[in-house]
C-alpha positions as CSV (number, residue, x, y, z in Angstrom):
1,X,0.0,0.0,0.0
2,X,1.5,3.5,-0.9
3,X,0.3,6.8,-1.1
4,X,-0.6,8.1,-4.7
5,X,-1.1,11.5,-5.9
6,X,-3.9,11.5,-9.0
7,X,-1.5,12.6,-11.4
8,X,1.2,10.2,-10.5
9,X,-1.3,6.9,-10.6
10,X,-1.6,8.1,-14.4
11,X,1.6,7.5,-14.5
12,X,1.4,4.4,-12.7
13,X,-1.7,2.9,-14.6
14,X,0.5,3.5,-18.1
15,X,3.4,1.6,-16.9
16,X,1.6,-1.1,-15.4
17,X,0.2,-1.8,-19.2
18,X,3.1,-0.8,-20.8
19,X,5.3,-3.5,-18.5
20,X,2.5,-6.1,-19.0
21,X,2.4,-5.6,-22.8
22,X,5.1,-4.8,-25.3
23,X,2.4,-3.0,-28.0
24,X,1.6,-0.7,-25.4
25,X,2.8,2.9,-26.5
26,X,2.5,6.4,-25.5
27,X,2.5,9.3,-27.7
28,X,1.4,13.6,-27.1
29,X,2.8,16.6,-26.6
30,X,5.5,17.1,-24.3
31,X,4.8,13.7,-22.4
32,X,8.3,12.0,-22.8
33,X,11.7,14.0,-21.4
34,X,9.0,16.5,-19.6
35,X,6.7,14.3,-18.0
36,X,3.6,15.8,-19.9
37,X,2.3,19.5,-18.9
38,X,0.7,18.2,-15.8
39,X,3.4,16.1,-14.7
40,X,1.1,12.8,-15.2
41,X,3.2,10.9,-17.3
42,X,7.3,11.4,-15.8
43,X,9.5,8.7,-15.4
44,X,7.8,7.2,-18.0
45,X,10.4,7.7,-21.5
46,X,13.0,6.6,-19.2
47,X,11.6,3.1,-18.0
48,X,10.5,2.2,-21.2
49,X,13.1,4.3,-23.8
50,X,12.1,7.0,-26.6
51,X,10.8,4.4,-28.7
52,X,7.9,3.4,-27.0
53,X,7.2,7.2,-25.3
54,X,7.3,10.0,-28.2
55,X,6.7,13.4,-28.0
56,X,4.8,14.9,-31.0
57,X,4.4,18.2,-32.6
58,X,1.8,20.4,-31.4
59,X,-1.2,18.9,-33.7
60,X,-4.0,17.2,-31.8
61,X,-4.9,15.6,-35.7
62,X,-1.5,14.3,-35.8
63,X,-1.6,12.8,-32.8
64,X,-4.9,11.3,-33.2
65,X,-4.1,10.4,-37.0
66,X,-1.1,8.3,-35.0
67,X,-2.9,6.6,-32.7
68,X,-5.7,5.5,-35.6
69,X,-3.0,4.0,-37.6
70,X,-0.8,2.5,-35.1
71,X,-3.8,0.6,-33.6
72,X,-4.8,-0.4,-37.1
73,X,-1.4,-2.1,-37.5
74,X,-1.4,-4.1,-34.3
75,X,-0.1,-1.8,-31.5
76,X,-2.0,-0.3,-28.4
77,X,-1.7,3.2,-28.4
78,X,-2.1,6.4,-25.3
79,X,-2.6,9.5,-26.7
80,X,-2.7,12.4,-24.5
81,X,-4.4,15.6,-25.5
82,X,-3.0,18.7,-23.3
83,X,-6.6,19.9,-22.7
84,X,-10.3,17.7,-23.6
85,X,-11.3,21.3,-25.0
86,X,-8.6,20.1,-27.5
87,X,-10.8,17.5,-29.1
88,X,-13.0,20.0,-31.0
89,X,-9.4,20.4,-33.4
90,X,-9.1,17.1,-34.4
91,X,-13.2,15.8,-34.0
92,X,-13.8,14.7,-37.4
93,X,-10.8,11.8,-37.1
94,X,-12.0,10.6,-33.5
95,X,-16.3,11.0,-34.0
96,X,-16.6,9.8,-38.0
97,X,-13.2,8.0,-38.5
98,X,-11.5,6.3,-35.0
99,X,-15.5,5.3,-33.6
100,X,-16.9,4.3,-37.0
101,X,-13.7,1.8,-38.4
102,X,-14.6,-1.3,-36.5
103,X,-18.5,-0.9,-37.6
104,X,-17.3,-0.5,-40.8
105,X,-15.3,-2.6,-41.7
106,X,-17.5,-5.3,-40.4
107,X,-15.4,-5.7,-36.9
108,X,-12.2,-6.8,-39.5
109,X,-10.2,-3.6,-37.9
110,X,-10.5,-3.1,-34.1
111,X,-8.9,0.1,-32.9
112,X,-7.5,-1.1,-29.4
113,X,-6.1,2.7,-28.4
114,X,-6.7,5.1,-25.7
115,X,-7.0,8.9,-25.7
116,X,-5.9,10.2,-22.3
117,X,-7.3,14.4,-22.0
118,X,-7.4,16.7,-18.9
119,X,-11.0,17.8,-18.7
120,X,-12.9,19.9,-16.4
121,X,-13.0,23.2,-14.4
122,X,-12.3,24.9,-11.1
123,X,-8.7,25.4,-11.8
124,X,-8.9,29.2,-13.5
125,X,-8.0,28.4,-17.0
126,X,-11.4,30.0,-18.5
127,X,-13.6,29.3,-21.0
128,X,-11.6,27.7,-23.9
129,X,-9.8,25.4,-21.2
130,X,-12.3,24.4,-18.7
131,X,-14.7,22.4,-20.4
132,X,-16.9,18.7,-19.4
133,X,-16.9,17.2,-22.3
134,X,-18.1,13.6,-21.4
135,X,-21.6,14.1,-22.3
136,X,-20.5,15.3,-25.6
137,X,-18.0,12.2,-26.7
138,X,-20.5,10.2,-24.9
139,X,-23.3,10.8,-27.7
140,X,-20.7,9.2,-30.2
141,X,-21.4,6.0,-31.1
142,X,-18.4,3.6,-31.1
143,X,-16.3,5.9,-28.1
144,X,-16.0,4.5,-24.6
145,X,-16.0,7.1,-22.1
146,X,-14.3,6.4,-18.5
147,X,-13.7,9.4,-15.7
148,X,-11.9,8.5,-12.6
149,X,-12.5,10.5,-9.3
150,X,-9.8,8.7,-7.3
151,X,-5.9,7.4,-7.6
152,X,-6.8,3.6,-7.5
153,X,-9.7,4.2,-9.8
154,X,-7.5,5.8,-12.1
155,X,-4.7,2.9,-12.5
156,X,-7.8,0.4,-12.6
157,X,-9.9,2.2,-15.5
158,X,-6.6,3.0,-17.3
159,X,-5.9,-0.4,-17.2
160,X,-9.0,-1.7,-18.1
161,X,-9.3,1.0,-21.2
162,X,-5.9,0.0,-22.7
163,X,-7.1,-3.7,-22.8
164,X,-10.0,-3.3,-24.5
165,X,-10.5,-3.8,-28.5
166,X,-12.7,-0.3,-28.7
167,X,-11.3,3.3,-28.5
168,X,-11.6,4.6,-25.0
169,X,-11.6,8.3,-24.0
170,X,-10.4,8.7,-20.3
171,X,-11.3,11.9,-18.9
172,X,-8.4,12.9,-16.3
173,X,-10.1,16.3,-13.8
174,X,-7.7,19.0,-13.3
175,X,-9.0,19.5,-10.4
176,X,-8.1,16.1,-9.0
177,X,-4.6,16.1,-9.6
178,X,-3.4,16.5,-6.5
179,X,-5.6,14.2,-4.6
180,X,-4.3,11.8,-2.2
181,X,-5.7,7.7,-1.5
182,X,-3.2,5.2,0.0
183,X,-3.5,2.5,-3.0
184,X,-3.0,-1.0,-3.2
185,X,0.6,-2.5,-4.5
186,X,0.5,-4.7,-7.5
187,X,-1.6,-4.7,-10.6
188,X,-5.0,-3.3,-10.6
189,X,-7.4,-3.9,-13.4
190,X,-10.9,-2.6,-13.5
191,X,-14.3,-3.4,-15.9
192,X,-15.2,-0.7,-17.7
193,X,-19.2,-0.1,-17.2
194,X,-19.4,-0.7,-13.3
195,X,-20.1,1.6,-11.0
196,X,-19.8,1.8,-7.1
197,X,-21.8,2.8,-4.3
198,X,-19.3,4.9,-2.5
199,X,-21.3,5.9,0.3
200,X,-24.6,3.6,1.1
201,X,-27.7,5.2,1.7
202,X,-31.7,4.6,2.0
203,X,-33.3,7.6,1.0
204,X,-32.1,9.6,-1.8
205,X,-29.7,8.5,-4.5
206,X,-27.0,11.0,-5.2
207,X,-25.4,9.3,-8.7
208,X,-21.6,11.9,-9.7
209,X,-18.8,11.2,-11.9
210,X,-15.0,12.6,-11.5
211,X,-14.5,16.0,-9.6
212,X,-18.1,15.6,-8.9
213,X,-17.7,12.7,-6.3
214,X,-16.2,14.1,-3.4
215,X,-18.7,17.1,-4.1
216,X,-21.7,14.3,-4.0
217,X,-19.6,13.0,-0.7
218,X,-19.8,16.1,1.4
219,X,-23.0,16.3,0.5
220,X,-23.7,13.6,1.9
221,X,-21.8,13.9,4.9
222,X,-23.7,17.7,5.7
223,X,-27.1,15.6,4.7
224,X,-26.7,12.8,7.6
225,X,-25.8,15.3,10.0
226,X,-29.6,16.4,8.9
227,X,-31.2,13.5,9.5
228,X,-31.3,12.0,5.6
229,X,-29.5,8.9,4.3
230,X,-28.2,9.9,1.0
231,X,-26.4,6.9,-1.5
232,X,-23.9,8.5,-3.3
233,X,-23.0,6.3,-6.8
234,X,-19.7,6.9,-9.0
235,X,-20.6,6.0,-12.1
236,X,-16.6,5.7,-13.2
237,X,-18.1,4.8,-16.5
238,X,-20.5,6.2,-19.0
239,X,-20.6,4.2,-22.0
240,X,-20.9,1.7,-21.2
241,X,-23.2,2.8,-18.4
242,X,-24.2,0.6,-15.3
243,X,-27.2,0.6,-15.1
244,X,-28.1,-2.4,-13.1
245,X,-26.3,-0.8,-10.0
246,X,-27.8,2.3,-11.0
247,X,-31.3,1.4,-11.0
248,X,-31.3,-1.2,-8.0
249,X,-30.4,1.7,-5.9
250,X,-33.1,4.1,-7.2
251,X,-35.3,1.3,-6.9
252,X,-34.5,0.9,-2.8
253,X,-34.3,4.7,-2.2
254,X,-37.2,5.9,-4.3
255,X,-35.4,9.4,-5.1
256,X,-32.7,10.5,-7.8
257,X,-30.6,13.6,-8.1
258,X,-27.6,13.8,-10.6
259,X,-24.3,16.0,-10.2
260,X,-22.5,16.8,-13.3
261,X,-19.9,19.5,-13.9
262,X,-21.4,19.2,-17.9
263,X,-23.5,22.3,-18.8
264,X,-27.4,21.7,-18.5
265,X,-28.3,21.2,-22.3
266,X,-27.7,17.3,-23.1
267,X,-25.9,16.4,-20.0
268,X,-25.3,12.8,-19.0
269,X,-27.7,13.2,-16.2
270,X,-30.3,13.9,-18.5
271,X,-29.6,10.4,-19.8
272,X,-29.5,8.9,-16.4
273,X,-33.1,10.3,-15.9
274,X,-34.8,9.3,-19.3
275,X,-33.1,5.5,-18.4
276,X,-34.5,6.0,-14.8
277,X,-38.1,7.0,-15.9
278,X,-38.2,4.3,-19.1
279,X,-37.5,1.3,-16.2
280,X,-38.6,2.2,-12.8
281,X,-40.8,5.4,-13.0
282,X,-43.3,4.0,-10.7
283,X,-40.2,3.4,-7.9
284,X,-40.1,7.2,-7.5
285,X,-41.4,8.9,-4.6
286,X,-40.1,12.3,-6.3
287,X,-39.1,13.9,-9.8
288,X,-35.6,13.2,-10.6
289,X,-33.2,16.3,-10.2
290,X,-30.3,17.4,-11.9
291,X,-27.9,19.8,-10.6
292,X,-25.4,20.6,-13.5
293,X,-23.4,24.3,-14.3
294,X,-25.8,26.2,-16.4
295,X,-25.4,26.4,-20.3
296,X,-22.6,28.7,-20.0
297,X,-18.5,29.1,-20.8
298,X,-17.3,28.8,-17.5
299,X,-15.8,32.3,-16.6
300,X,-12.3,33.3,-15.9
301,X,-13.2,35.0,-12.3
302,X,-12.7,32.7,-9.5
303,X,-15.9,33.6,-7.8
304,X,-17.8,32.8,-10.9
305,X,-16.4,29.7,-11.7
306,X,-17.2,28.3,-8.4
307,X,-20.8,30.0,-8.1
308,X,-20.9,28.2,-11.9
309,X,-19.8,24.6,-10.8
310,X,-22.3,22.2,-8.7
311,X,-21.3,22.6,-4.6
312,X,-22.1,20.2,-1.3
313,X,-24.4,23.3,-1.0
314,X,-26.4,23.2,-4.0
315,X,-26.9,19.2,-3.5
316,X,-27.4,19.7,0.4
317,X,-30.4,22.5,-0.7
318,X,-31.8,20.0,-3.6
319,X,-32.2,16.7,-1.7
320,X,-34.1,18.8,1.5
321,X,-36.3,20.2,-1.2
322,X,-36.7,16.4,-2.4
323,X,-37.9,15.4,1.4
C-alpha cells in the first residue's frame, strides 16, 4: 500500500500496461523528457526508452491520426491531448473515422487505443480550457468514455481502457490532480461499465462522476448530520453505463438527483433520468433532479467559476427540497 497522488497513478496505470504488454505505447505533446504539462506521465520515456514514449508536434490531428493508424497495425496506443477542450481540433478523425472503423469494416479492424485528455473546471483556465466534455463524446457512437474520481480508480480504469478492442476516452479532472488515497501494490485492473456505491444510503440516490464525487460526498456527509440517508453512486463509467447498479439503488431509495460539472443542455444526467423513468418510474417517490453548471463558458473570475460549478451546497439544498 503507498500513497498516490492523481496525477502520478496516471503514471502508474500507463506503466503497469506498458510493462504487462510490449504494444503498449505512448504518444502527445510534451509527455516524454517532460513528464507531460501536468506532470502525469514522468518517469515514463526513461523506464521504457524513446521508442515506446514520443513526443509529437503540437497537432491534436497528428496525434490522433497516429494513434488511428498505429492501432490499425497491431499496437495499443495512449494518446494524451494537453486539454479535452482540444478535441474540438481534431473531431472529425476521433467522431466519424476512430469510432466508425470497427463498424465499418464489419469488426475486421479493431482500434485497441486510448485517448488520455485533462478535462474539467475549477482550476482558473477560463472558458476555452475548462470544459466537461463527457456528455459530448458520450453521444458518439463507437467511443467509450471512462472518468476516474480517485488514484486507485484511475490505475484500474486505465488499465481496463488500454485492454479493450474499442477506442476509450479517459477523462483525467484538473482539479483532481493533487488528490491523495493510499493504493494497493500490485496490478489493478478494473471493468469498464461498473459503477460503485461509495457511500450507502436509504433515502435519496445521489449518482456523480470525477471531480463531482467528493462534491456528492460532502454532500452527503452535511445531509446525515440532517437526518437523511443519501447513497452516493460513482458512475466511473459512461458508455458503457451501469445501469443495473444504477437502478437497484433508485429502486430501494425511491429518489434520484444527478451532479455533473457538464453544462445543463444534453448532460449525461439527462440520460440517467430518461433511463430511470423508461424502467422504474413507478419506484419514485419524487421527480428526478439534476444539478449541473448552467449552459454557459465557465468564466475566468474565480468567484464565478465556483458560483458556476455544482457545490455540497447546492446538493445539500436539492435533496431537502426532495424530502
Amino acid at each position: 500500500m503507498a500513497e498516490l497522488t492523481y496525477r502520478h497513478a496516471v503514471a502508474r496505470g500507463i506503466a503497469q500496461e506498458m510493462e504487462r504488454d510490449p504494444t503498449v505505447v505512448m504518444i502527445g505533446e510534451d509527455v516524454a523528457a517532460a513528464g507531460g504539462v501536468f506532470k502525469t506521465t514522468e518517469g515514463l520515456q526513461a523506464r521504457f526508452g524513446p521508442e515506446r514514449v514520443r513526443d509529437t508536434p503540437i497537432s491534436e490531428q497528428a496525434i490522433t491520426g497516429a494513434l488511428m493508424g498505429a492501432a490499425m497495425n497491431g499496437l495499443r496506443p495512449i494518446g494524451e491531448l494537453m486539454f479535452s477542450d482540444f478535441l474540438m481540433v481534431c473531431w472529425d478523425i476521433v467522431a466519424n473515422q476512430i469510432a466508425k472503423t470497427r463498424y465499418m469494416t464489419g469488426g475486421q479492424v479493431s482500434l485497441p487505443l486510448v485517448i488520455r485528455t485533462a478535462n474539467g473546471g475549477g482550476t482558473r483556465f477560463g472558458g476555452q480550457h475548462s470544459q466537461s466534455l463527457e456528455a459530448m463524446v458520450m453521444a458518439i457512437p463507437g467511443l467509450k468514455v471512462v472518468a476516474p474520481a480517485n488514484p486507485r480508480d484511475v490505475i484500474g480504469l486505465m488499465a481496463a481502457a488500454v485492454r479493450d478492442d474499442d477506442p476509450v476516452v479517459v477523462f483525467e479532472h484538473k482539479k483532481l490532480f493533487a488528490m491523495k488515497q493510499d493504493v494497493p501494490d500490485g496490478e489493478i485492473v478494473d471493468r469498464l461499465g461498473v459503477a460503485t456505491v461509495v457511500i450507502p444510503g436509504s433515502d435519496v440516490t445521489i449518482a456523480a462522476l470525477a471531480a463531482m464525487v467528493p462534491v456528492a460526498e460532502e454532500a452527503a456527509r452535511r445531509l446525515k448530520e440532517s437526518g437523511v440517508s443519501a447513497e452516493v453512486i460513482d458512475l466511473r463509467s459512461l458508455v458503457p453505463l451501469d445501469t443495473q447498479t444504477l437502478l437497484g439503488s433508485v429502486s430501494r431509495t425511491g429518489r434520484l438527483v444527478t451532479v455533473e460539472e457538464n453544462p445543463r443542455l444534453c448532460g449525461w444526467g439527462a440520460e440517467v433520468a430518461s433511463i430511470v423513468a423508461e424502467e422504474i418510474l413507478w419506484d419514485l417517490d419524487g421527480p428526478v433532479v439534476r444539478i449541473t453548471t448552467p449552459h454557459i463558458p465557465l468564466p475566468s473570475s474565480a468567484e464565478l467559476e465556483d458560483l458556476a460549478i455544482p457545490s455540497p451546497e447546492r446538493v445539500v439544498e436539492a435533496v431537502l427540497r426532495l424530502q
